[in-house]
C-alpha positions as CSV (number, residue, x, y, z in Angstrom):
1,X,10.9,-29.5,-35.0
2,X,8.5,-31.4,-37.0
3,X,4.5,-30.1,-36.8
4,X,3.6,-33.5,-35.0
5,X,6.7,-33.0,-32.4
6,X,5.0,-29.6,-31.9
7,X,1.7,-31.3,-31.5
8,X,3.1,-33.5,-29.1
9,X,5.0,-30.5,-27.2
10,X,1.8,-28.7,-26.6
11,X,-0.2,-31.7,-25.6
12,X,2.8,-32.7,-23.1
13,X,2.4,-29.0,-21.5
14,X,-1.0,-28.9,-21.5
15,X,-1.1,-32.0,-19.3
16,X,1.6,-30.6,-17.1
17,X,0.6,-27.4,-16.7
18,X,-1.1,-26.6,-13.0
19,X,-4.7,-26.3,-13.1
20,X,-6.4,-22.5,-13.1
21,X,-7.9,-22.0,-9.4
22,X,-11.4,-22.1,-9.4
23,X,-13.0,-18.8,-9.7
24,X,-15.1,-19.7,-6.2
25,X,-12.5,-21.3,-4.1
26,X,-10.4,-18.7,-2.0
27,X,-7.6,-19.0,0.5
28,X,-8.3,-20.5,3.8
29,X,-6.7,-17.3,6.2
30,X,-6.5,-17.8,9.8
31,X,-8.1,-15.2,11.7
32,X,-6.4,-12.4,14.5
33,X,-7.5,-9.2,15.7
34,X,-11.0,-8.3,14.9
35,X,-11.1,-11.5,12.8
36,X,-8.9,-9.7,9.9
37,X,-6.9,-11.7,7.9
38,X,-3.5,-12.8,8.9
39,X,-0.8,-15.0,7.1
40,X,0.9,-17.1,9.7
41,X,-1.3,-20.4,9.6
42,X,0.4,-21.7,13.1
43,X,1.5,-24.7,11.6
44,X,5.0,-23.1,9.9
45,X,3.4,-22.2,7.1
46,X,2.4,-18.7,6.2
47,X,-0.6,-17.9,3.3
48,X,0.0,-14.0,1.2
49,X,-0.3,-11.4,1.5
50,X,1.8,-10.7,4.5
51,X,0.4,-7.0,5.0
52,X,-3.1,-7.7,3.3
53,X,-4.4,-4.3,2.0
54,X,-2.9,-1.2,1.1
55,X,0.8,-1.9,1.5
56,X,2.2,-1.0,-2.1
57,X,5.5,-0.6,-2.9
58,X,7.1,-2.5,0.3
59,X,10.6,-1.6,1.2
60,X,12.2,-3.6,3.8
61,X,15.3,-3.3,6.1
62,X,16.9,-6.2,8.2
63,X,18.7,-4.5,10.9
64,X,20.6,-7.2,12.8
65,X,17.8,-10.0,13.8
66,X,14.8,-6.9,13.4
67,X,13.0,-6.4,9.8
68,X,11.7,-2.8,9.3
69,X,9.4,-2.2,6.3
70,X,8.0,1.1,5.0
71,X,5.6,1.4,2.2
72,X,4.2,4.0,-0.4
73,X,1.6,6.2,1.5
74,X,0.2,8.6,-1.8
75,X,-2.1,10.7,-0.2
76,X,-2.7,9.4,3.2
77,X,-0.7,11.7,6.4
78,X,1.1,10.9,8.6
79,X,2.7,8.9,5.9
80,X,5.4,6.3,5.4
81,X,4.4,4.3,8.1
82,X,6.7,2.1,9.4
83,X,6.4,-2.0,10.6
84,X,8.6,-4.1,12.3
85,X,9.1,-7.9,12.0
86,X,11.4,-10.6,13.0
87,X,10.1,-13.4,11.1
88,X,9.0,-11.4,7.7
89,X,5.8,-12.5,8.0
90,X,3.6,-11.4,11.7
91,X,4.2,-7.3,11.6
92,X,3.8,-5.0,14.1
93,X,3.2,-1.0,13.5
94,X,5.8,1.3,14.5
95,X,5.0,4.6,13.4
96,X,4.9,6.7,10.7
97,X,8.1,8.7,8.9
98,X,6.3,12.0,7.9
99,X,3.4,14.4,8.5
100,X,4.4,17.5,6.3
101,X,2.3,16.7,3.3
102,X,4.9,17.1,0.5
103,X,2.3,15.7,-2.3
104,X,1.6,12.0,-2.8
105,X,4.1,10.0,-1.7
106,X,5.5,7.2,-3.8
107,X,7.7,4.1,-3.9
108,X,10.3,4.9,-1.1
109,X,13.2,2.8,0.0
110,X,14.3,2.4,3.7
111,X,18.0,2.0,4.7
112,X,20.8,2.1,7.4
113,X,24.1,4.1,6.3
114,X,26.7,4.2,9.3
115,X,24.3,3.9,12.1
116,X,21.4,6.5,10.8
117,X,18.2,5.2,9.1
118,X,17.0,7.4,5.7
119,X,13.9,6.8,3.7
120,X,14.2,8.2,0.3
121,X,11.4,9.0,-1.7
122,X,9.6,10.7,-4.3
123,X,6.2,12.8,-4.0
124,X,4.1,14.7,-6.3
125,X,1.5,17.5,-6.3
126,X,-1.9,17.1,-8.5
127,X,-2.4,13.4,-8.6
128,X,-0.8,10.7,-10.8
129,X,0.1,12.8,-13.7
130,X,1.0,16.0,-11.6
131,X,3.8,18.1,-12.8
132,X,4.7,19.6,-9.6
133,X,6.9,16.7,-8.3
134,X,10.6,15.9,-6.6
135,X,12.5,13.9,-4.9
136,X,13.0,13.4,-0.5
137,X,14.8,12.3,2.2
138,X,14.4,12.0,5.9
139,X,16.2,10.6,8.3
140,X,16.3,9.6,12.2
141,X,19.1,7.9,14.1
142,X,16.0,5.4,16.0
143,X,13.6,4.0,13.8
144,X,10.9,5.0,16.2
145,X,11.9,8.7,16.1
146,X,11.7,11.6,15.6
147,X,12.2,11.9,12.3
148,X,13.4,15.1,10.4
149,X,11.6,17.5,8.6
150,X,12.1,16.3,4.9
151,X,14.8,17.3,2.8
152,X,14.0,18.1,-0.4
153,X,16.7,16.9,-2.9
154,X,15.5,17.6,-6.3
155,X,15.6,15.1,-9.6
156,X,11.5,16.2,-10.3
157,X,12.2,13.9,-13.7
158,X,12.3,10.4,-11.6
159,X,10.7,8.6,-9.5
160,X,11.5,5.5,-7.1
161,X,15.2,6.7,-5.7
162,X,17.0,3.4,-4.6
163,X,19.8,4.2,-2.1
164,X,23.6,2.2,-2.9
165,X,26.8,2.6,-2.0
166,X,29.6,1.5,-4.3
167,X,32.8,0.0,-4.3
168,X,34.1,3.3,-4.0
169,X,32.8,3.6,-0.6
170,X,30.4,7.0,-2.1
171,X,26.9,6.7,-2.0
172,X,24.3,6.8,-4.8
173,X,21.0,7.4,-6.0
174,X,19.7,4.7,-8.5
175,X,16.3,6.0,-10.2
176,X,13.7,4.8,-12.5
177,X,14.7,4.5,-16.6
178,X,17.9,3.0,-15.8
179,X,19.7,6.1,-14.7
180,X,21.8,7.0,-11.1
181,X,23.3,9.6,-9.4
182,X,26.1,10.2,-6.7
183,X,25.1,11.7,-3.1
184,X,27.1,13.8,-0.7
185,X,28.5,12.2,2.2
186,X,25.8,12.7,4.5
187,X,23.4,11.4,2.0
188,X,20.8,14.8,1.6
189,X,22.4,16.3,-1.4
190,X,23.2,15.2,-4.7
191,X,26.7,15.6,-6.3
192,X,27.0,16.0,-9.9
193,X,25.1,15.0,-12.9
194,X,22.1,12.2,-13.7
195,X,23.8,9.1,-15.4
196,X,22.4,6.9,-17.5
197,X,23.6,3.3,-16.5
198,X,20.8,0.6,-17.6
199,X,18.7,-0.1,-20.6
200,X,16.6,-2.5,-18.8
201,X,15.1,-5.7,-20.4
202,X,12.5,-5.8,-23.2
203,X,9.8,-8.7,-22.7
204,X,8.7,-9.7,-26.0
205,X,6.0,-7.2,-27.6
206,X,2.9,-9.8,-27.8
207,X,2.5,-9.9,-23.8
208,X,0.0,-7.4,-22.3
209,X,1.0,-5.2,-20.1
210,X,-0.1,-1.8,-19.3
211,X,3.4,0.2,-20.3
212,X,6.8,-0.4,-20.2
213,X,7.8,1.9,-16.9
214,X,11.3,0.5,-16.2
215,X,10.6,2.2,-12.3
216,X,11.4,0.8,-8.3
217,X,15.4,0.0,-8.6
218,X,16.8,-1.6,-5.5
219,X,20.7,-2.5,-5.0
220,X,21.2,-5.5,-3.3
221,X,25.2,-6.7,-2.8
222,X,25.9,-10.3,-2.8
223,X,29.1,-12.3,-3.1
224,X,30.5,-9.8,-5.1
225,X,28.0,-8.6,-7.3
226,X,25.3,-5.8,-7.2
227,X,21.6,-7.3,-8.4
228,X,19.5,-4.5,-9.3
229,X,15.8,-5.3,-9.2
230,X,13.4,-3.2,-11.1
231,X,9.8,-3.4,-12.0
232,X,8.9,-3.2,-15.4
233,X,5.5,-3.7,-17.5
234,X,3.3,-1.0,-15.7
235,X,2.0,-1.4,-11.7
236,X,-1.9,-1.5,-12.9
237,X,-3.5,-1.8,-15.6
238,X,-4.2,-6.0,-16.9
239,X,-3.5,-8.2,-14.3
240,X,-0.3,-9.8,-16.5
241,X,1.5,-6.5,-16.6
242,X,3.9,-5.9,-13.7
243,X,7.0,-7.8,-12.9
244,X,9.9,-8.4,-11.6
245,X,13.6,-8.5,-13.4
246,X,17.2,-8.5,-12.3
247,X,20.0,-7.8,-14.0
248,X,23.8,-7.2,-12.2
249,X,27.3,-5.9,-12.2
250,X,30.3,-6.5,-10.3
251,X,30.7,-2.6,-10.6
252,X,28.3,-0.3,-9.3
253,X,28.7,1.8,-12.2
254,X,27.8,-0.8,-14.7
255,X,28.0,-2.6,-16.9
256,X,24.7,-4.5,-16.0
257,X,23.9,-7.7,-17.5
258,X,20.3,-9.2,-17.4
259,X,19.5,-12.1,-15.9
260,X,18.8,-15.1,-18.1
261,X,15.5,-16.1,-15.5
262,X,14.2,-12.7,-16.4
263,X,11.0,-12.0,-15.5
264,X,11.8,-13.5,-12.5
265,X,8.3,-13.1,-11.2
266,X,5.2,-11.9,-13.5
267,X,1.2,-13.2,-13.2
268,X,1.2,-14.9,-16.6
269,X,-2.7,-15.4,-16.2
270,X,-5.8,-13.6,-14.4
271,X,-6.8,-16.9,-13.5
272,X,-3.6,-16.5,-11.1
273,X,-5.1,-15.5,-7.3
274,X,-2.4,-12.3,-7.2
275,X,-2.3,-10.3,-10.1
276,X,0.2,-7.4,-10.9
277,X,3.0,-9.0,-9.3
278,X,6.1,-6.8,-8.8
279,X,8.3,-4.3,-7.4
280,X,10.6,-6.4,-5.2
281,X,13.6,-5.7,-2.6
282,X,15.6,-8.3,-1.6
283,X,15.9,-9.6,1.9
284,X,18.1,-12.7,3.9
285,X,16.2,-14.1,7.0
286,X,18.1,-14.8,10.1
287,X,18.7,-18.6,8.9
288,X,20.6,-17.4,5.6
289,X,17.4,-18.2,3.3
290,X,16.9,-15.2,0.8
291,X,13.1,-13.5,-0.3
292,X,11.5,-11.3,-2.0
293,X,8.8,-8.6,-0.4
294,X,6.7,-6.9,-3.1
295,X,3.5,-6.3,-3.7
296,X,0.4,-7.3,-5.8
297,X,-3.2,-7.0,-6.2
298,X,-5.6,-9.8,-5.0
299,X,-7.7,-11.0,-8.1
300,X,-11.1,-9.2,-8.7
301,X,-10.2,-6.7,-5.7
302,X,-8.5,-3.8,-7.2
303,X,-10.2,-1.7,-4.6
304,X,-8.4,-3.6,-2.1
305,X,-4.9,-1.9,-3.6
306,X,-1.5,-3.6,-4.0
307,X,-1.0,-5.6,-0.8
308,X,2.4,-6.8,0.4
309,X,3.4,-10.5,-0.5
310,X,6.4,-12.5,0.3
311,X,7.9,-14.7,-2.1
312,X,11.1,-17.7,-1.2
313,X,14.0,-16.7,-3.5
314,X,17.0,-19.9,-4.7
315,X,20.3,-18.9,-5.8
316,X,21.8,-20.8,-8.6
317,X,25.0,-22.3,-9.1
318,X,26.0,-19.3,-12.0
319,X,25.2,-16.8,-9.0
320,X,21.6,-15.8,-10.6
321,X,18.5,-16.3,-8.7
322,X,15.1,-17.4,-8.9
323,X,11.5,-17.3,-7.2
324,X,10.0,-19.9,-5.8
325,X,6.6,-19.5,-4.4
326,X,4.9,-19.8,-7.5
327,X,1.4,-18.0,-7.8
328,X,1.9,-17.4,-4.1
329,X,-1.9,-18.8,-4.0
330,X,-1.0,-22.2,-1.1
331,X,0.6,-21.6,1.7
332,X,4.7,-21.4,1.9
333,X,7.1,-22.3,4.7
334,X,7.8,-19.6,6.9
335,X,11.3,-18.2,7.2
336,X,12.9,-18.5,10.5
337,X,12.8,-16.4,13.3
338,X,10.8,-14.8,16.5
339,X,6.9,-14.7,15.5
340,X,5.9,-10.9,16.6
341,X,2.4,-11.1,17.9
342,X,-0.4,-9.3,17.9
343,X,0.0,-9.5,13.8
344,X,-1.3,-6.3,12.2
345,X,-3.6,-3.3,13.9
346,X,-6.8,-3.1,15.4
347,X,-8.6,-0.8,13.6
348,X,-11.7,0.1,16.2
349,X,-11.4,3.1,18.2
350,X,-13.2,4.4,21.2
351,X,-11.6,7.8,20.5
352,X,-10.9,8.2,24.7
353,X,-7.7,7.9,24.4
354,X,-6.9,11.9,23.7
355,X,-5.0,11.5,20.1
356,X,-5.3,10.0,16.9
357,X,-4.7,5.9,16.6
358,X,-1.7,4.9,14.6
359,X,-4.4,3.4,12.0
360,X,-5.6,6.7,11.3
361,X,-4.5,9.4,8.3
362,X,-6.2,12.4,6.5
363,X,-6.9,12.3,3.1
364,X,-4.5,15.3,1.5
365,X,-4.6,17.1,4.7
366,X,-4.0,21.1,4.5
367,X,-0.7,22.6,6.7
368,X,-3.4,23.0,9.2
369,X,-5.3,19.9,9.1
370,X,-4.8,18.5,12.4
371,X,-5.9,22.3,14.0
372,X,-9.2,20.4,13.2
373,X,-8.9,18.0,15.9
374,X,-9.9,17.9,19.5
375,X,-10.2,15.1,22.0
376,X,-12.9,15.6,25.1
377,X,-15.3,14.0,26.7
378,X,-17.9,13.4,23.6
379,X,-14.2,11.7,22.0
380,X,-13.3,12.9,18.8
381,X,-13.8,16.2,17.9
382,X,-13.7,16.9,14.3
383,X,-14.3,20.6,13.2
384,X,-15.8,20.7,9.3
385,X,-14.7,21.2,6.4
386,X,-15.8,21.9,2.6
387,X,-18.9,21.3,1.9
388,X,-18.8,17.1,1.1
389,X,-16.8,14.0,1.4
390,X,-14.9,16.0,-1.9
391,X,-13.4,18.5,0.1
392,X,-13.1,18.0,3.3
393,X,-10.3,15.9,3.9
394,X,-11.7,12.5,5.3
395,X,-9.9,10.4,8.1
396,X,-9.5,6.8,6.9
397,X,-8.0,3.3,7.9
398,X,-6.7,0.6,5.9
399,X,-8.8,-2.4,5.2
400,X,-7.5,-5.6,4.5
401,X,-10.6,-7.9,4.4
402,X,-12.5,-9.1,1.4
403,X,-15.5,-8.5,3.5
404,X,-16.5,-6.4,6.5
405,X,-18.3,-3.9,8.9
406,X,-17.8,-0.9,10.5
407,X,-19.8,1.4,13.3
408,X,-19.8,5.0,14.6
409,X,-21.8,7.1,16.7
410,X,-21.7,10.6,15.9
411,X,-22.8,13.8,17.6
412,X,-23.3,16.4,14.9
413,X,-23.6,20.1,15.7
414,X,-25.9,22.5,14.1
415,X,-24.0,24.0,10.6
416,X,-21.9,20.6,10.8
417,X,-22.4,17.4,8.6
418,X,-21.0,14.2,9.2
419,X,-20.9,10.6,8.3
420,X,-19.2,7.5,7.4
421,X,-17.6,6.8,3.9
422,X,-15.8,3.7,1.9
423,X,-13.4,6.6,0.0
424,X,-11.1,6.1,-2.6
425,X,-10.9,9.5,-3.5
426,X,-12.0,13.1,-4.1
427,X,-13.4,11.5,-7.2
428,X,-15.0,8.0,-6.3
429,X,-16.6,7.4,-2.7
430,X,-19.5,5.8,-1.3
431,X,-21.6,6.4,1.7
432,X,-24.2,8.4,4.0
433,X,-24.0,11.4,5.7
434,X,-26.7,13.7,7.8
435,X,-26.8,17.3,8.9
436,X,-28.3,15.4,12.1
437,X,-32.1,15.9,11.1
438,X,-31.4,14.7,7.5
439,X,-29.6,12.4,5.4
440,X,-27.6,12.8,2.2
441,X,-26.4,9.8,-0.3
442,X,-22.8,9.3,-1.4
443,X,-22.8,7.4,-4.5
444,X,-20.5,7.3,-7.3
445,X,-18.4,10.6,-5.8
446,X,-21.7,12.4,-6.2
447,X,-24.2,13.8,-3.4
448,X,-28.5,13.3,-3.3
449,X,-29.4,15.6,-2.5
450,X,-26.8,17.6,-4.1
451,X,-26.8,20.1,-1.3
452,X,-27.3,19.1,1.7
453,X,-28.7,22.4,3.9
454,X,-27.1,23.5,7.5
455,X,-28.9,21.7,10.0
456,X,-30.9,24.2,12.7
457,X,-30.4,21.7,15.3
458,X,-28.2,18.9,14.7
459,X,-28.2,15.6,16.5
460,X,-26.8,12.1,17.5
461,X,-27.3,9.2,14.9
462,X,-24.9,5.9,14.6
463,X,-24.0,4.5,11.3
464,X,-22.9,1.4,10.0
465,X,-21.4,0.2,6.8
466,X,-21.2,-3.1,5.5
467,X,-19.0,-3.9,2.5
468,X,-19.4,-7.6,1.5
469,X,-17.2,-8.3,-2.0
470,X,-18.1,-4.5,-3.1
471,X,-22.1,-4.9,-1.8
472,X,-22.3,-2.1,0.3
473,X,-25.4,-1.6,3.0
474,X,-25.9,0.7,5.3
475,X,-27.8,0.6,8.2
476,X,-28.7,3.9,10.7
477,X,-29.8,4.0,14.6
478,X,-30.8,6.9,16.4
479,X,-30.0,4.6,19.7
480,X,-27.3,2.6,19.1
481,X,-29.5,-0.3,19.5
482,X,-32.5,-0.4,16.8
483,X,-31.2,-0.4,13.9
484,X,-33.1,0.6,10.5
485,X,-31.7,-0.2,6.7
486,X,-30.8,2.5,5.0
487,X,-33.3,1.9,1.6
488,X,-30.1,1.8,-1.5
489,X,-27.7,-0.6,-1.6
490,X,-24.5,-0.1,-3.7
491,X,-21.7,-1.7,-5.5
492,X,-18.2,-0.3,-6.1
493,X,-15.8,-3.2,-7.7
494,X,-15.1,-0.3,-9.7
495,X,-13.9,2.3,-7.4
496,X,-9.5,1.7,-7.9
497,X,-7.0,3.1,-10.3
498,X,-8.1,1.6,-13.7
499,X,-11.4,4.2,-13.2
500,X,-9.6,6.7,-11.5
501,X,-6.2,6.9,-11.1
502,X,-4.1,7.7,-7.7
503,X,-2.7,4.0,-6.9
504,X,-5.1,4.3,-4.4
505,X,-7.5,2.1,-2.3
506,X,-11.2,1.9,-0.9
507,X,-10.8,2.7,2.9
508,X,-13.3,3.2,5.5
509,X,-13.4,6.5,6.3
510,X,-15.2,9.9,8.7
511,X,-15.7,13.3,7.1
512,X,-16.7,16.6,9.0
513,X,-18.3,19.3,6.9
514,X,-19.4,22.5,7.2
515,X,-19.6,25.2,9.6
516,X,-19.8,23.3,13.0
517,X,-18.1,20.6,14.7
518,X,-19.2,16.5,14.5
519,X,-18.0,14.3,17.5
520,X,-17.3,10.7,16.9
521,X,-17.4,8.0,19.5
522,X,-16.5,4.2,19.2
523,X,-15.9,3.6,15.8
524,X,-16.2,-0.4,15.4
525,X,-14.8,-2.6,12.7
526,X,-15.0,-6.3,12.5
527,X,-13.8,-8.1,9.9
528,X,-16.2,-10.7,8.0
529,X,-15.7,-14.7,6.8
């Protein structure tokens, strides 16, 4: 090519390509239970994410005209929790698959094997880099439960177990850096050695990512062919580095062949809305249209986490396929099928209803944790622990909002200390707490005072939180009714995993500390425009 057909090239694609989003202009969501976000736009259209906030990893099931979807859950028990859909798109909360903390739980995968649902998974003790780490199963013959006690099957050098079976009828284990492994019969054993099976596919070494981490295999068979899709390029780190490849085999033993679309989805700009796009399983609606369900974070919201996006899939005529929905930043068409409403979870509680709302999980609770817990007449009972948000295992929800509220009233007794938190971590939080006669700070992970002392007396105090785009204010009431502004404001775009590791996310969250007991009463969130 000549330099003035280059010149000519690049002007032709410069004029072609898409325009960057404005920085200012956002999505226009419609609005559900208390005025969170939801995707379906009533019109047969949908807008990502489908699960907005911390829904990482998404592993979904279709089980006849049903879609079940579980989800890595890290630190937060009960864990795995479970959704069911029939459209892919309006999900309702089942449940959750675990509460025996086995360490943080990552990337699972959900399946059906001769009538019996297993969720295989990997977990790990002492945060992202901990070396005390394996790999589990459990398993329930209803979705809903009970589930079993997990099963713990060993391989503590991978991570992200995809369940198969092959054309051999056996079942198998496929697991991050390209290598598998059979399974006994009854799928909670292995049965011989780690394989190594696939190199993976190299993107070319100028692109920035954060590391290679060939991790998340999922076995999908189709027209004679197994498509393995694995994430490559790092889940965090710049905003271009995760994506999406496929390579397949006719054999489930290999050899695999990369696809010639590969990546199949990456964020090729932080100008994109969605960045750190990948992870994906494969899934057919009900109408015989195929997607993809993985998960990415919304641009300049790290602290948000990865949230769960939905992406239209075409096959091509050579039996490869390809995405579809672009950036994922307009609205798509929905695929077919029943519309499950109310979409999502309300996240208030009045605490009267005498046990713990399915929004609700402890921060790495303790065998014992939920000893902690009592439900009477002053609502939820939460008996102290440690000495500060650090150690004493907050309860949290999952937020999903760019912007919002929340509210609690709080009875603290004397030796107790209580409040309300945005926690990411043992490491990073934000927040107020009070003995009941006086207040300490939360800021940065870090207490002022640094010591708060035991209250003689204790007392009853409501606070409320604000986060609007990582602009926290707090605001306290000794009435419920008069409210008074706390005197620092605070800003925490920088509380997420590029600061401090975990794949974690900022959640509104309670903490009880100390020697006594703190009773909360009608926690309130409400979602901002």
């Amino acid at each position: 090519m000549s330099k003035t057909s280059r010149w000519l090239w690049l002007l032709l694609s410069i004029a072609l390509a898409p325009p960057a989003p404005a920085q200012d202009a956002l999505p226009q969501w419609q609005r559900g239970i208390e005025h969170q976000r939801q995707p379906d736009l009533g019109d047969g259209t949908f807008l990502n994410p489908v699960l907005a906030g911390d829904h990482p990893d998404p592993s979904v099931l279709r089980d006849g005209e049903d879609f079940y979807l579980t989800l890595s859950s890290f630190t937060a028990y009960p864990g795995l929790p479970l959704w069911h859909s029939r459209d892919l798109v309006n999900w309702q909360p089942v449940g959750n698959a675990i509460s025996t903390n086995v360490g943080s739980v990552w990337a699972p995968d959900l399946v059906k094997h001769d009538g019996r649902y297993y969720i295989y998974f990997p977990a790990r003790h002492g945060g992202t880099e901990g070396s005390e780490r394996s790999n589990y199963v459990v398993w329930a013959d209803d979705i809903r439960g009970p589930w079993s006690d997990p099963v713990d099957i060993g391989l503590p050098g991978h991570i992200d177990p995809g369940h198969a079976v092959g054309e051999d009828g056996r079942r198998y284990l496929f697991l991050s850096g390209g290598d598998y492994v059979q399974l006994a019969d009854d799928g909670l054993s292995t049965v011989g050695e780690v394989k190594h099976v696939y190199d993976g596919w190299r993107y070319p070494e100028d692109w920035v990512v954060e590391a290679y981490a060939q991790e998340g295999p999922k076995i999908t068979r189709r027209d004679g062919w197994y498509y393995m899709v694995t994430a490559v390029g790092g889940t965090a780190g710049p905003p271009t580095g995760h994506m999406v490849i496929v390579a397949r085999s006719r054999s489930i033993h290999g050899p695999w062949e990369n696809s010639p679309h590969n990546p199949v989805v990456r964020t090729r700009s932080r100008d994109e809305y969605w960045w750190s796009r990948g992870h994906a399983t494969l899934v057919e609606d009900v109408a015989g249209q195929w997607w993809m369900i993985y998960h990415g974070y919304e641009r300049d919201f790290w602290t948000l986490g990865r949230q769960a996006l939905l992406d239209p899939v075409e096959w091509t005529d050579d039996g490869w396929f390809v995405a579809r929905g672009g950036d994922l930043g307009q609205p798509i068409r929905k695929p077919a099928g029943e519309a499950l409403q109310p979409h999502g979870i309300a996240l208030s509680d009045s605490f009267a209803g005498g046990r713990l709302g399915k929004q609700w999980a402890f921060y790495d609770p303790a065998p014992d944790e939920y000893a902690r817990i009592a439900f009477g007449e002053r609502g939820l009972g939460l008996r102290g622990k440690g000495d500060s948000p650090r150690d004493s295992s907050p309860l949290g929800v999952i937020a999903g909002d760019l912007a919002y509220e929340f509210e609690v009233e709080m009875d603290i007794e004397p030796g107790a200390q209580g409040g309300a938190l945005l926690f990411y971590s043992d490491r990073l939080y934000a927040g107020l707490g009070s003995n009941g006669e006086q207040f300490v700070m939360h800021r940065y992970g870090l207490e002022r005072p640094a010591r708060l002392a035991p209250g003689a007396t204790g007392g009853r105090l409501w606070i409320r939180v604000r986060n609007d785009r990582h602009i926290v204010t707090i605001h306290t009431s000794r009435d419920g009714s008069s409210w008074t502004k706390y005197p620092v404001q605070m800003e925490i775009s920088g509380y997420h995993h590029n600061v401090a590791g975990g794949f974690l996310a900022v959640k509104p969250s309670l903490y009880a500390a100390g020697s006594g007991t703190v009773h909360f009463r009608n926690f309130r969130y409400r979602a901002l425009d």
